[in-house]
C-alpha positions as CSV (number, residue, x, y, z in Angstrom):
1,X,-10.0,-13.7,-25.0
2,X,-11.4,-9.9,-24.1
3,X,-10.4,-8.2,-21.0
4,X,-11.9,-8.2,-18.0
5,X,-14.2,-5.2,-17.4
6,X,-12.1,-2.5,-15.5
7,X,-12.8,-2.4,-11.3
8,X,-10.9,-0.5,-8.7
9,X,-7.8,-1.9,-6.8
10,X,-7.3,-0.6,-3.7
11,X,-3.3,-0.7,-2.9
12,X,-3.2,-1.5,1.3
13,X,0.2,-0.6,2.5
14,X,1.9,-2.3,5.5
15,X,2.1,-1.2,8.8
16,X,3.9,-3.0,11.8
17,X,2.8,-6.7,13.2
18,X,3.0,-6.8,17.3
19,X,5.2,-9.7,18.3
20,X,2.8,-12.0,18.8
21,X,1.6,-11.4,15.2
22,X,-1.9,-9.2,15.8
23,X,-1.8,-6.1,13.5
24,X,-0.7,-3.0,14.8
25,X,-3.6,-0.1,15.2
26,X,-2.6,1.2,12.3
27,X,-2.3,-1.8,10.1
28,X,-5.6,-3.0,10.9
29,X,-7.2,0.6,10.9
30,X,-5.7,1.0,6.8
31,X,-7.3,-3.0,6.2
32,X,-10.7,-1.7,7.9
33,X,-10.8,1.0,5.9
34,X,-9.9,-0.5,2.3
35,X,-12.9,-2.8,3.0
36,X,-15.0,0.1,3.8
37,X,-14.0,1.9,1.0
38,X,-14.4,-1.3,-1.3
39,X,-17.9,-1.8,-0.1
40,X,-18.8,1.8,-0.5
41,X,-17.7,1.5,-4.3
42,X,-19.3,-1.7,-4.6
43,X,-16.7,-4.0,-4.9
44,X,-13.2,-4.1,-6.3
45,X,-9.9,-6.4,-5.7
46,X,-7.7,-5.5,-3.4
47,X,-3.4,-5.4,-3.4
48,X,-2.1,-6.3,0.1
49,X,1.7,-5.1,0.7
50,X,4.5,-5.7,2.7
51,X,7.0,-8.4,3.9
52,X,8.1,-9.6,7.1
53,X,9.2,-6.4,9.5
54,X,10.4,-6.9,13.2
55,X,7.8,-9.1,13.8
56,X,5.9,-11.5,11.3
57,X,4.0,-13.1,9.8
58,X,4.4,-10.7,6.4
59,X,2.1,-7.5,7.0
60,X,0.6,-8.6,4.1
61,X,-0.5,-11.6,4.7
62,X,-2.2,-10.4,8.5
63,X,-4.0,-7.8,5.8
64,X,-5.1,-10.8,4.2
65,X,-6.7,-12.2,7.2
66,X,-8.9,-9.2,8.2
67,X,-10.3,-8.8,4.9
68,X,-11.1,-12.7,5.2
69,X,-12.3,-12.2,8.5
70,X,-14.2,-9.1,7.0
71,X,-16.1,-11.1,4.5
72,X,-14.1,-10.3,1.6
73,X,-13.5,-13.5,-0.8
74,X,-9.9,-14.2,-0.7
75,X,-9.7,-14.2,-4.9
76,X,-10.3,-10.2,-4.7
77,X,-7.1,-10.7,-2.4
78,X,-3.8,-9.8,-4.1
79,X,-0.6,-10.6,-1.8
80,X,2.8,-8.5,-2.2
81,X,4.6,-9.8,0.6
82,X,8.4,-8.6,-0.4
83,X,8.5,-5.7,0.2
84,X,10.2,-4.1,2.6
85,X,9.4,-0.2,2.5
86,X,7.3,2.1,0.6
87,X,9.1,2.6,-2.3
88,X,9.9,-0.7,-2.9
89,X,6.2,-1.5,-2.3
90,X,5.2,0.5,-5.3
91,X,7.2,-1.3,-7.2
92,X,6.1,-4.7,-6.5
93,X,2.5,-3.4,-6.3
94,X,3.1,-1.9,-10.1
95,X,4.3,-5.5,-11.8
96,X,1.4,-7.3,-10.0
97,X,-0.7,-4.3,-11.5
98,X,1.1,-4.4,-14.8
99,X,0.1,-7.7,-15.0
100,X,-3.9,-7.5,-15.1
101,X,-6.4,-6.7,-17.6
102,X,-8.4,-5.5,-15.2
103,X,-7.3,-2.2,-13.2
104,X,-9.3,0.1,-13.3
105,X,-9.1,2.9,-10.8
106,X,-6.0,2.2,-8.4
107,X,-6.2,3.5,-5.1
108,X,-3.7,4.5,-2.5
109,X,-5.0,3.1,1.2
110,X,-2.8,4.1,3.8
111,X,-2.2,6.1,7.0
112,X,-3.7,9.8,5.6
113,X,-0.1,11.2,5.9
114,X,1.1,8.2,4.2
115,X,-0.9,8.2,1.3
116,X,0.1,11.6,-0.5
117,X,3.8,10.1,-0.7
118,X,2.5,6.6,-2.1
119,X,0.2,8.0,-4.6
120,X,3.0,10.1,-6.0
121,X,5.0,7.3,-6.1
122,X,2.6,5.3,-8.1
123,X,2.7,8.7,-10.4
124,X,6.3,8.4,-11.0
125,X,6.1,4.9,-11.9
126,X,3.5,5.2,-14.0
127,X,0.2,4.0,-12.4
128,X,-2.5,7.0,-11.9
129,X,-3.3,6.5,-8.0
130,X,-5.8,8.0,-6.5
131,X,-6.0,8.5,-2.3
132,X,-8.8,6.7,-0.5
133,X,-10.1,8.6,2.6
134,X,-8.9,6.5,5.1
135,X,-9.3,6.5,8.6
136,X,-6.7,9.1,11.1
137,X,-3.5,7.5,13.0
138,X,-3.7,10.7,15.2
139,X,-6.4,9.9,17.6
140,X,-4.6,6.5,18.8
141,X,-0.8,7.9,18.4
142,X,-1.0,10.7,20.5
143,X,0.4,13.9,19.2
144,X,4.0,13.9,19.3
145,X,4.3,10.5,18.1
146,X,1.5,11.8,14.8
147,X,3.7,14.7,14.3
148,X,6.9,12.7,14.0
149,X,5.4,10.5,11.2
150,X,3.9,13.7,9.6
151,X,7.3,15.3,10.0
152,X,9.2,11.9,8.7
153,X,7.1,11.7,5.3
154,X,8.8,15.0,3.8
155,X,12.2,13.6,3.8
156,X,11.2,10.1,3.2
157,X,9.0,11.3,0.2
158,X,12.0,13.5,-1.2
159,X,14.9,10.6,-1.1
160,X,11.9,8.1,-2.9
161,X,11.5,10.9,-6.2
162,X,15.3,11.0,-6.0
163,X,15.6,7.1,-6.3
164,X,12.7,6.7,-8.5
165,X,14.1,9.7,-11.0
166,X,17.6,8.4,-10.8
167,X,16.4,4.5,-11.3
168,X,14.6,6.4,-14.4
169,X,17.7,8.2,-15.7
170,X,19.5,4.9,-16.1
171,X,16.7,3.3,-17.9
172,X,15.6,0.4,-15.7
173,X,13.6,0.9,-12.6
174,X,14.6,-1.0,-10.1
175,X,12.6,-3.6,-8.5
176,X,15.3,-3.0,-5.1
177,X,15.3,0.7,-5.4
178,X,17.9,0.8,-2.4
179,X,20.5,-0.6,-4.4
180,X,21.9,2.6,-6.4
């Protein structure tokens, strides 16, 4: 059987779900923007992640619904919803990708000062990730609220290369990368 002609997967990463299960601005601003980045490609699959947070249902699976609801067919819909942070994302995203004859570009879709971490991630790992130009969190957060995710990424991207390089030093990435 020959392999599937390569097309882009865009990798959507999880955001909170309100309490009454309706995305959060910035979960369905990242979904809005995959499909818009999709459709201005022409197409490609998508790679929904994230699990059940404070709220569900799993972020993943409210992603799901607004690409439906978009008009995207549900079988370019891949669901990851396990995981329970952005590293551990990566890795669940990478064995669904490992899995397919098909990737061909992967692309990070997140909150813009998300994204640099993820795709980074996906380096160490092993998947080439590029970063999708998604829409800004910093209009509808207000400032101090934008610079405290900002600010938050540098530490949370140093401790995720720390776990991902120490996961690699004993051999066997982990597919619960908080367990060390």
């Amino acid at each position: 059987m020959a392999a599937e002609d390569p097309v882009p997967y865009l990798v959507v990463f999880g955001a909170a779900v309100r309490a009454d299960g309706s995305p959060s601005g910035s979960l369905r601003r990242r979904t809005e923007g995959a499909a818009a980045l999709a459709e201005h490609l022409g197409g490609g699959r998508f790679v929904v992640t994230g699990g059940v947070g404070r709220h569900g249902p799993a972020e993943a699976e409210v992603m799901r619904d607004i690409l439906v609801a978009l008009g995207v067919e549900l079988s370019r819909i891949e669901l990851e919803s396990q995981a329970n942070d952005t590293l551990s994302s990566i890795y669940h995203c990478k064995a669904i990708l490992d899995g397919r004859e098909d990737v061909g570009q992967v692309i990070v879709c997140s909150s813009p000062y998300h994204n640099p971490r993820c795709a980074v991630l996906f380096r160490l790992v092993g998947i080439r990730a590029g970063i999708g130009d998604m829409p800004s969190d910093r209009p509808h957060l207000g400032l101090t609220k934008w610079l405290y995710y900002v600010a938050r990424e540098i530490p949370a991207t140093a401790w995720d290369i720390v776990l991902v390089l120490f996961a690699r030093l004993r051999g066997r990435p982990e597919t619960k990368p908080h367990t060390i």
